[in-house]
MMTF fields as JSON, N, C-alpha, C and O atoms, coordinates in Angstrom:
{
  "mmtfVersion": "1.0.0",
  "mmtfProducer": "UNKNOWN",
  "numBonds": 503,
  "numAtoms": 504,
  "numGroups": 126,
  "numChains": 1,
  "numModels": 1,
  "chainsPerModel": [1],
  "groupsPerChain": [126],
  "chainIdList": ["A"],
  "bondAtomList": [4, 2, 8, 6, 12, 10, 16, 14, 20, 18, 24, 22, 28, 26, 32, 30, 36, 34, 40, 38, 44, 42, 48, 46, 52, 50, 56, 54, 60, 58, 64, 62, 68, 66, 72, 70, 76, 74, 80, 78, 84, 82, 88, 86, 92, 90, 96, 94, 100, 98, 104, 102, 108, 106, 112, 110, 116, 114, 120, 118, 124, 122, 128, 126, 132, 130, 136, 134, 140, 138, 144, 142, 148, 146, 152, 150, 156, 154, 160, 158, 164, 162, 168, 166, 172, 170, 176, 174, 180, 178, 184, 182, 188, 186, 192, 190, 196, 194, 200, 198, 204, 202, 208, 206, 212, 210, 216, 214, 220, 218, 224, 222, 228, 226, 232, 230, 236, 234, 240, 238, 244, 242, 248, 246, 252, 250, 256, 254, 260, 258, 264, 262, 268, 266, 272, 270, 276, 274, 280, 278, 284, 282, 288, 286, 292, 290, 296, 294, 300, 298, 304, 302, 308, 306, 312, 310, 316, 314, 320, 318, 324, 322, 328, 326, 332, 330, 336, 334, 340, 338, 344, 342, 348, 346, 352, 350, 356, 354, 360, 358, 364, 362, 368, 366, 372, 370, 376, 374, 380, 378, 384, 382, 388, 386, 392, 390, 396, 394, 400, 398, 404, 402, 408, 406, 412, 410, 416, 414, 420, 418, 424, 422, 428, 426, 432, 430, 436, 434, 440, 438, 444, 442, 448, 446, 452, 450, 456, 454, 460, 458, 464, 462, 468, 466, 472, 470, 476, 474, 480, 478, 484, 482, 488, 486, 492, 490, 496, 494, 500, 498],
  "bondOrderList": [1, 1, 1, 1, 1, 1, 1, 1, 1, 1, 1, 1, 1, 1, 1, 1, 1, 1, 1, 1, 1, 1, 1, 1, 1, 1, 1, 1, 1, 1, 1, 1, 1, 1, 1, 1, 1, 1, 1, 1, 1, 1, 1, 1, 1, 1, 1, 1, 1, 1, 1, 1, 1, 1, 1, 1, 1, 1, 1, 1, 1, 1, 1, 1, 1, 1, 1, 1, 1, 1, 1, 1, 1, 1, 1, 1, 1, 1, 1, 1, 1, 1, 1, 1, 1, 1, 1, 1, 1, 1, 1, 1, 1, 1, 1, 1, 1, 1, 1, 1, 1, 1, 1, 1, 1, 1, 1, 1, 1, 1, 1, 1, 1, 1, 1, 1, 1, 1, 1, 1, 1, 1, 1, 1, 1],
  "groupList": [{"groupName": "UNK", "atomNameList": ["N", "CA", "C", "O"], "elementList": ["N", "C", "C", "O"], "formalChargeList": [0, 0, 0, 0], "bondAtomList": [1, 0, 2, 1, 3, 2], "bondOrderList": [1, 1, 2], "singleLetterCode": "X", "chemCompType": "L-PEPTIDE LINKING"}],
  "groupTypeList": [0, 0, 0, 0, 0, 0, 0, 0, 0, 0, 0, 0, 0, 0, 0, 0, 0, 0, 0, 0, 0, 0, 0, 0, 0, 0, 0, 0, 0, 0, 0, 0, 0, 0, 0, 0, 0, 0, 0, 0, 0, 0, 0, 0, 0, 0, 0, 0, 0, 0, 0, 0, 0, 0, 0, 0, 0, 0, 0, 0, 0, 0, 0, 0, 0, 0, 0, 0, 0, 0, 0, 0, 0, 0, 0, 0, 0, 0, 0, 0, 0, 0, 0, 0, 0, 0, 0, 0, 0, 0, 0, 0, 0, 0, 0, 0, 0, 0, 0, 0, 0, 0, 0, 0, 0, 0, 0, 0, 0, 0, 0, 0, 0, 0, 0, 0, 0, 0, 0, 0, 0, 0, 0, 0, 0, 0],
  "groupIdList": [1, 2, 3, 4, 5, 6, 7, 8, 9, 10, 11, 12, 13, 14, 15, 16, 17, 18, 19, 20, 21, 22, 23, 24, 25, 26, 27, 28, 29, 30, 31, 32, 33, 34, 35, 36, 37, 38, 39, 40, 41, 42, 43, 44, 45, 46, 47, 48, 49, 50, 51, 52, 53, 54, 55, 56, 57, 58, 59, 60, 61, 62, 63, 64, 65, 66, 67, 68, 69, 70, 71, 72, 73, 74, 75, 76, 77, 78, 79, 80, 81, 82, 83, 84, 85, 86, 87, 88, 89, 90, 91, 92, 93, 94, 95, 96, 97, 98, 99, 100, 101, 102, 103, 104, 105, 106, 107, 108, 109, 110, 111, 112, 113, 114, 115, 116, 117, 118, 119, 120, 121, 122, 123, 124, 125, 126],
  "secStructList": [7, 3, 3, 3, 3, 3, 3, 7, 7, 5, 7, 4, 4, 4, 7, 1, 6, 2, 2, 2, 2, 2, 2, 2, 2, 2, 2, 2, 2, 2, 2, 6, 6, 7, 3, 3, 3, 3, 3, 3, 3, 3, 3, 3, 3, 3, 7, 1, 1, 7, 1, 1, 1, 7, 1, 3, 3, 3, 3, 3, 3, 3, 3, 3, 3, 3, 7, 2, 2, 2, 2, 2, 2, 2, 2, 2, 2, 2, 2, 2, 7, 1, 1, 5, 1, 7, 7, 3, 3, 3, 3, 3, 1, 1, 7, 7, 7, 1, 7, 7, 2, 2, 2, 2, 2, 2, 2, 2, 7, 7, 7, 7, 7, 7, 7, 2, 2, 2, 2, 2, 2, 2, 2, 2, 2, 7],
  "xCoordList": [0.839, 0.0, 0.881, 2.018, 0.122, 1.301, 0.473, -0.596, 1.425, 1.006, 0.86, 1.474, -0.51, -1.019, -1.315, -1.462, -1.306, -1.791, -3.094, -3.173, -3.714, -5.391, -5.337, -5.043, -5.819, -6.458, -7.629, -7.404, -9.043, -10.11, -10.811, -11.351, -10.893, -11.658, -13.324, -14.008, -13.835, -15.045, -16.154, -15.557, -16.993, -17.606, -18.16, -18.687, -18.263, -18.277, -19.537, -19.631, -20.87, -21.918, -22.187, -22.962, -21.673, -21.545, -20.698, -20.149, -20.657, -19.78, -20.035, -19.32, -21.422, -22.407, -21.876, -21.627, -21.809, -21.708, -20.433, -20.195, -19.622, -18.238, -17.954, -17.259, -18.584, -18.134, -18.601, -17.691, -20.112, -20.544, -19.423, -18.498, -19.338, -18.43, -17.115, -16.381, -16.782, -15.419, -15.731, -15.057, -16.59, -17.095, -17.143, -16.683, -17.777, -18.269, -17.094, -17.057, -15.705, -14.405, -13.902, -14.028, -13.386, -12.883, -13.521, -12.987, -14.759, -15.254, -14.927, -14.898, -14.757, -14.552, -12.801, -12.266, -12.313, -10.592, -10.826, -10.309, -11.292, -11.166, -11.825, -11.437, -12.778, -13.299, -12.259, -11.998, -11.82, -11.314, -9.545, -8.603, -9.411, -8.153, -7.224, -6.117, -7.581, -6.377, -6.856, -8.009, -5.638, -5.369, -5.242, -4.544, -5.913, -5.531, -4.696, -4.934, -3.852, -2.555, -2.786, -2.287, -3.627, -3.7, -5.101, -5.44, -5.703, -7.022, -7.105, -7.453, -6.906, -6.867, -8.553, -9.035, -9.272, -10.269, -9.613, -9.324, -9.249, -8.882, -9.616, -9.225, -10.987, -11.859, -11.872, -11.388, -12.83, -13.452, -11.909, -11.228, -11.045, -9.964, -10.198, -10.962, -9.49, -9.424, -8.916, -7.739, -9.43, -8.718, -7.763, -8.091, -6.715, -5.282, -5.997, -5.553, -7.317, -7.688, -8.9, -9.327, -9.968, -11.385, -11.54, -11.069, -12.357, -12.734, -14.307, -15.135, -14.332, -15.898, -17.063, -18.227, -16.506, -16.835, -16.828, -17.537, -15.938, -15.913, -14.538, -13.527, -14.454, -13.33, -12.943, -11.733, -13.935, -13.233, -13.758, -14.629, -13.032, -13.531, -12.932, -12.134, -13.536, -13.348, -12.485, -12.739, -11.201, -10.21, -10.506, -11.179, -9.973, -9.437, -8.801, -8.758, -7.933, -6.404, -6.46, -6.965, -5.585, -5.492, -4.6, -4.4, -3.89, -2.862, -3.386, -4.395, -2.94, -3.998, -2.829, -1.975, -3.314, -2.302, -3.387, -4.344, -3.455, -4.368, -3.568, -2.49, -4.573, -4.527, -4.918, -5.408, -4.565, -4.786, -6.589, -7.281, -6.836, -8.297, -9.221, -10.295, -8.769, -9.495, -9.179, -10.115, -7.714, -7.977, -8.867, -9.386, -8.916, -9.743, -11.285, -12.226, -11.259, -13.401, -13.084, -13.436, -12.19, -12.105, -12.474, -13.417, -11.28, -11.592, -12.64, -13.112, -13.18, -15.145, -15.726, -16.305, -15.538, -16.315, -16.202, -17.328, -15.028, -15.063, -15.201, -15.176, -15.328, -15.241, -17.134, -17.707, -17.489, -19.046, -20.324, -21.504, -19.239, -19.654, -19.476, -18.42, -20.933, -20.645, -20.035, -19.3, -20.113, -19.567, -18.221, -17.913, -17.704, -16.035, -15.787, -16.363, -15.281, -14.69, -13.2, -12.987, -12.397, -11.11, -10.529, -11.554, -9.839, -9.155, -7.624, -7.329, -6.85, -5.124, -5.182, -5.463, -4.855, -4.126, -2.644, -2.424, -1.636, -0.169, -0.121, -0.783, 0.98, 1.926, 2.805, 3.71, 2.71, 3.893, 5.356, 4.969, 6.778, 7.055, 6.759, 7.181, 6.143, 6.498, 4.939, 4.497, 4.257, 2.767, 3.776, 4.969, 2.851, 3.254, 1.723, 0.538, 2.6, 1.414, 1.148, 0.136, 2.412, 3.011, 1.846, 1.322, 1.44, 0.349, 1.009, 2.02, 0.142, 0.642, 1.243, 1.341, 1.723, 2.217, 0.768, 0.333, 0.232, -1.403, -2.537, -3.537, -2.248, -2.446, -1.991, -2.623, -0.458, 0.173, 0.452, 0.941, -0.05, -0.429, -1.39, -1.281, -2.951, -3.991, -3.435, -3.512, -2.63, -2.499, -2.039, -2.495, -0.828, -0.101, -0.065, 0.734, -1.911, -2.181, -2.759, -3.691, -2.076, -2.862, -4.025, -4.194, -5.218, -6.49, -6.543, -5.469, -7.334, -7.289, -7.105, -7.323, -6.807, -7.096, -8.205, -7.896, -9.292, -10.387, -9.967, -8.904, -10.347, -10.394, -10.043, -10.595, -9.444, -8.77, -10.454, -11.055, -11.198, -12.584, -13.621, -14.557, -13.358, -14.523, -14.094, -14.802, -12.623, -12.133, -12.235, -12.059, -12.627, -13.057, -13.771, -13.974, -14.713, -16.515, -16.444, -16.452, -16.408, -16.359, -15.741, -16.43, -14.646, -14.223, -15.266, -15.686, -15.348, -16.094, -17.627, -18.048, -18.175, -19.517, -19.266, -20.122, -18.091, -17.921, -17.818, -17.669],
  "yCoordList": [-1.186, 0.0, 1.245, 1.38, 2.08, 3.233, 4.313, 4.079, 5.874, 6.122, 7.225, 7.263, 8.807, 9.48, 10.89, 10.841, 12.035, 12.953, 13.819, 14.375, 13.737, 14.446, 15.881, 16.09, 16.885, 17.861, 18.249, 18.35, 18.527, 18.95, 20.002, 19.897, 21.278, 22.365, 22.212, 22.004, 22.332, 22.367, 23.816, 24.759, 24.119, 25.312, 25.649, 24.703, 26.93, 27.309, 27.113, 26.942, 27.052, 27.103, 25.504, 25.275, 24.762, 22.899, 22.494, 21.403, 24.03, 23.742, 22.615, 22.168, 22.404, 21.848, 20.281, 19.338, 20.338, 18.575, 18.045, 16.926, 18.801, 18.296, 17.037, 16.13, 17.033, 15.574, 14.721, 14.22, 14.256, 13.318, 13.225, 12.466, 13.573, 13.556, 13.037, 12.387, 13.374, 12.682, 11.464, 10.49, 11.303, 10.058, 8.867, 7.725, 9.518, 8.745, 8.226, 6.996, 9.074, 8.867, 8.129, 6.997, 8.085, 7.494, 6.09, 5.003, 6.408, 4.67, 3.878, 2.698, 4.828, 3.556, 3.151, 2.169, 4.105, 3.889, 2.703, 1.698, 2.51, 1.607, 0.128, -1.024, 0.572, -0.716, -1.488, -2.691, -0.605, -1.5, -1.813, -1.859, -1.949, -2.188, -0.9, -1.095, 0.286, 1.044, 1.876, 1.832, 2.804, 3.385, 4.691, 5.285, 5.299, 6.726, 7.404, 7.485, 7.779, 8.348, 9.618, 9.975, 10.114, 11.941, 12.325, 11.88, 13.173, 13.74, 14.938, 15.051, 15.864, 17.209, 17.971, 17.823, 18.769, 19.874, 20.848, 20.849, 22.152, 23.045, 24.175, 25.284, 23.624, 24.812, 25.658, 25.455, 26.803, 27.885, 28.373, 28.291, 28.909, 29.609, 30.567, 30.361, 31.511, 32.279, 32.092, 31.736, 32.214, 31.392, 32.596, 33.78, 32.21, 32.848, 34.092, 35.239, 33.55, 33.508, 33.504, 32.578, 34.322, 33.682, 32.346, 32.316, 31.357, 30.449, 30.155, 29.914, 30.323, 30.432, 31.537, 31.326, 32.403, 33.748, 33.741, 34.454, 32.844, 32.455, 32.721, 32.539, 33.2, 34.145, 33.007, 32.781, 31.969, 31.119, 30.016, 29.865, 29.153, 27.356, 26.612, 27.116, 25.516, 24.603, 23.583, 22.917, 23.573, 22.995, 21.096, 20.755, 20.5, 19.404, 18.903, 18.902, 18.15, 17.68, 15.621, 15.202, 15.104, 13.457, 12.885, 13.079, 12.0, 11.238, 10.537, 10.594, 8.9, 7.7, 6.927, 7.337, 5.529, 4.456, 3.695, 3.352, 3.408, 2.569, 2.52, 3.063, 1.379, 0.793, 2.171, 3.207, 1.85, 2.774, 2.661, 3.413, 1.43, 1.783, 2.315, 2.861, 2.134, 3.333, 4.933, 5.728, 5.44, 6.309, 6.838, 7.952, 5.873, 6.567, 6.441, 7.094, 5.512, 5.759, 7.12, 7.858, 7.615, 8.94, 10.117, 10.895, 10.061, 10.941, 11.059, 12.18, 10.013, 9.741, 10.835, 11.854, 10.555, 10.817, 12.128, 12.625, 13.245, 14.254, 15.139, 16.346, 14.102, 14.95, 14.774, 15.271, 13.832, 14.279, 15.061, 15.33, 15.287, 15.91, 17.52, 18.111, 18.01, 19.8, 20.307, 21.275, 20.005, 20.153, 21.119, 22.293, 20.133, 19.904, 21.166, 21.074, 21.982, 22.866, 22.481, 22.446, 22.251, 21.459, 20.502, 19.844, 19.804, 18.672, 18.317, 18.389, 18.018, 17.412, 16.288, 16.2, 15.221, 13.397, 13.658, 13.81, 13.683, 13.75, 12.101, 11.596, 11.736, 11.101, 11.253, 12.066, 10.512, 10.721, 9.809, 8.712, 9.56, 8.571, 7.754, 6.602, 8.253, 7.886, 8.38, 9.506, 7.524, 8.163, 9.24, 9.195, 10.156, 11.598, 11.904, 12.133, 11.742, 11.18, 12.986, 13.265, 13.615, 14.568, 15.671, 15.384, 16.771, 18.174, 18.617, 18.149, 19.65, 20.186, 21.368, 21.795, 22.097, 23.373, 23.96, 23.928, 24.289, 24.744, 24.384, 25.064, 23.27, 22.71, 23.045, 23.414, 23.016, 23.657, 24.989, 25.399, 26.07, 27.505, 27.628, 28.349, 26.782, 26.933, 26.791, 27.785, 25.443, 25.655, 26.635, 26.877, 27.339, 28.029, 29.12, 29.685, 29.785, 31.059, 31.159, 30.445, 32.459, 32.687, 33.207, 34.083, 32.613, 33.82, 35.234, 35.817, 35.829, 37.435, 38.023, 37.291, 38.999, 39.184, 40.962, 41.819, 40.976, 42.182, 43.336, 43.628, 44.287, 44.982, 46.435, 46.373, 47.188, 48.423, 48.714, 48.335, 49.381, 50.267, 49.156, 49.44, 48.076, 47.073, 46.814, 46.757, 46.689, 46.101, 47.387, 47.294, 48.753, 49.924, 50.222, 50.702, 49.76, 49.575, 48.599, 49.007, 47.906, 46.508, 46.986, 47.014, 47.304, 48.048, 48.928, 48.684, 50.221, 50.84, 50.393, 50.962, 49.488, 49.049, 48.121, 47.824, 47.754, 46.705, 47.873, 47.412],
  "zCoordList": [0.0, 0.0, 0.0, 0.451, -0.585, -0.703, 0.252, 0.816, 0.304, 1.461, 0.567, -0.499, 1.226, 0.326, 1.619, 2.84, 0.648, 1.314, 0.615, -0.481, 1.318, 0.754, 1.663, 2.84, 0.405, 0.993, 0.167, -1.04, 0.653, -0.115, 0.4, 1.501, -0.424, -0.325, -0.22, -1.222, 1.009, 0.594, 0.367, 0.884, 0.013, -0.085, 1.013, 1.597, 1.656, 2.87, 3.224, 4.44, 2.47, 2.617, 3.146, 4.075, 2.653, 3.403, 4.564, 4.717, 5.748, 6.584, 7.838, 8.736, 7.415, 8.501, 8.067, 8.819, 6.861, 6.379, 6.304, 5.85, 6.727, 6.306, 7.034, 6.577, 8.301, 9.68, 8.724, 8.064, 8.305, 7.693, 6.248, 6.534, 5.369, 3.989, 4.443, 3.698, 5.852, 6.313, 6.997, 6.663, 7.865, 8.164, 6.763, 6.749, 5.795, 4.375, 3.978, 3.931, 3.549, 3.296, 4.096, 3.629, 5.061, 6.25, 6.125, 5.905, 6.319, 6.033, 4.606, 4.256, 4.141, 2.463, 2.356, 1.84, 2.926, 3.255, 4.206, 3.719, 5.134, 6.168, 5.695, 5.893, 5.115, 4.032, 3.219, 3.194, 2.662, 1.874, 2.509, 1.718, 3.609, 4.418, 4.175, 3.674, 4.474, 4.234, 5.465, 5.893, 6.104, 7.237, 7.269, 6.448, 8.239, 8.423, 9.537, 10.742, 8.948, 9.698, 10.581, 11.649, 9.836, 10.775, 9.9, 8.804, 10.647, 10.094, 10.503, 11.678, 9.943, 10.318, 9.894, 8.771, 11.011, 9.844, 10.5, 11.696, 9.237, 9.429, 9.798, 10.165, 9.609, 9.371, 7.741, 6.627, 8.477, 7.556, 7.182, 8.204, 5.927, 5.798, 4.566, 3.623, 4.747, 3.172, 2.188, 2.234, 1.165, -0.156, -1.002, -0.932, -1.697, -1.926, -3.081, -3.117, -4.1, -4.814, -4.827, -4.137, -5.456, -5.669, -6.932, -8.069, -6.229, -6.883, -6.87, -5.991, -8.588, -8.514, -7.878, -7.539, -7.867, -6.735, -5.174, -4.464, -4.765, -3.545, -2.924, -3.603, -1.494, -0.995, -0.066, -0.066, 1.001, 1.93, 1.409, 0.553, 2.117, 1.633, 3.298, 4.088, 3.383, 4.839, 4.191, 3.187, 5.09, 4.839, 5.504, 6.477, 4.852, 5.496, 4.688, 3.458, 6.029, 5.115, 6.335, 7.377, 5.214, 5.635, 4.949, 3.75, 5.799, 5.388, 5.428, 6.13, 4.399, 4.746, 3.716, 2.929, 4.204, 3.499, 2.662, 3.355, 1.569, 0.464, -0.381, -0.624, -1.088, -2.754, -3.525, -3.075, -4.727, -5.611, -6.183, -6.869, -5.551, -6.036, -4.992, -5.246, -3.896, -3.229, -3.54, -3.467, -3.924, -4.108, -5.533, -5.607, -6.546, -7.45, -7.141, -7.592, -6.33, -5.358, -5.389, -6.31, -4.056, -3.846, -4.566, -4.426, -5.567, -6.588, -7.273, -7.468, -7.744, -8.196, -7.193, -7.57, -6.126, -4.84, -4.831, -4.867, -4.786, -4.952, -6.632, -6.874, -7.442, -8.244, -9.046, -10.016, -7.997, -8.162, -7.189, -7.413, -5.81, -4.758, -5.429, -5.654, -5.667, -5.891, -4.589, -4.784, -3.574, -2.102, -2.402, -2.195, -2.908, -3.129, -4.032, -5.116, -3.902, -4.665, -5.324, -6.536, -4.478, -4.619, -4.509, -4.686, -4.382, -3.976, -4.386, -5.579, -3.638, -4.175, -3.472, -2.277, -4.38, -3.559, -4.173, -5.375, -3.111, -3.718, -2.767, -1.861, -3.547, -3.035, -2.291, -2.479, -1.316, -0.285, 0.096, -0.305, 0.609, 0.887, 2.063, 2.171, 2.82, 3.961, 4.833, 4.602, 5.735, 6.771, 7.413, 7.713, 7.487, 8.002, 9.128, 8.889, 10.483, 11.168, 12.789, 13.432, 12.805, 13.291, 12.776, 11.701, 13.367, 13.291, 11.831, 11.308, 11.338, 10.677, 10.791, 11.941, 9.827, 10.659, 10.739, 11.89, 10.164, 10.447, 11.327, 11.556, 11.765, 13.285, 14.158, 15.148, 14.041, 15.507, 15.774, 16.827, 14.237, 14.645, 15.366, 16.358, 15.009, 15.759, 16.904, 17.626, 17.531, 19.128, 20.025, 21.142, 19.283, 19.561, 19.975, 20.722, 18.95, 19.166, 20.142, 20.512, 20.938, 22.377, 22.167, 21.319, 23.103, 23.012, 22.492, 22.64, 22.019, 21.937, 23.008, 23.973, 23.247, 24.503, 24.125, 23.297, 24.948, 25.133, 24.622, 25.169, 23.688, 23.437, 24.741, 25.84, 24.521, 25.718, 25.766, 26.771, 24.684, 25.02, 25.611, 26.359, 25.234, 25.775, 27.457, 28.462, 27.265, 28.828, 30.025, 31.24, 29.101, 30.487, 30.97, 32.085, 29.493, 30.043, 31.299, 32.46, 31.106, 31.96, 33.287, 34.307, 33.284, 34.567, 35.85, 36.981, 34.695, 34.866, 35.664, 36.671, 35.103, 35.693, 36.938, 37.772, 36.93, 37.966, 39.469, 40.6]
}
């Protein structure tokens, strides 16, 4: 089995469905004996570019080990899902199982912290 990296754009308006569409995936990888290494959702992000008149798209990204005929289910799968705005399957050498760097920015970033005019109000009434 060779080892693969997926990322697929979905349209922001299907942000609700994305768990199920990954559930759907996930299960047909696992069906047919292949493994998932890391499953990232990135969320809502901004796109570099408009595509299709569209400014953000919901990220998710997956490493996974399969046959090559699961990945062309896949590709069927996204390339008949209108959902899907995008999609890349690269090849990889090796399961890459470690955050991404875009994962471990999310962790990294500290809370906001309150606004000065919001945090005097607040003062103030206390």
């Amino acid at each position: 089995m060779r080892h693969y990296e997926i990322v697929v754009m979905v349209h922001p308006d299907q942000s609700e469905q994305v768990n199920g569409m990954v559930e759907r995936y996930t299960a047909s990888i696992t069906e047919a004996g292949g493994t998932i290494h890391r499953l990232e959702d990135w969320g809502r992000r901004q796109l570099a570019y408009p595509i299709n008149k569209l400014h953000k798209a919901h990220y998710v990204l997956m490493n996974i080990e399969a046959e090559q005929t699961v990945i062309d289910e896949l590709e069927t799968a996204f390339r008949f899902n209108d959902a899907v705005i995008r999609n890349m399957i690269m090849r990889t050498k090796a399961a890459v199982t470690e955050a991404s760097v875009v994962a471990k920015a999310k962790e990294e970033r500290a809370p906001r912290a309150p606004r000065p005019e919001f945090a005097a109000e607040e003062t103030a009434e206390a």
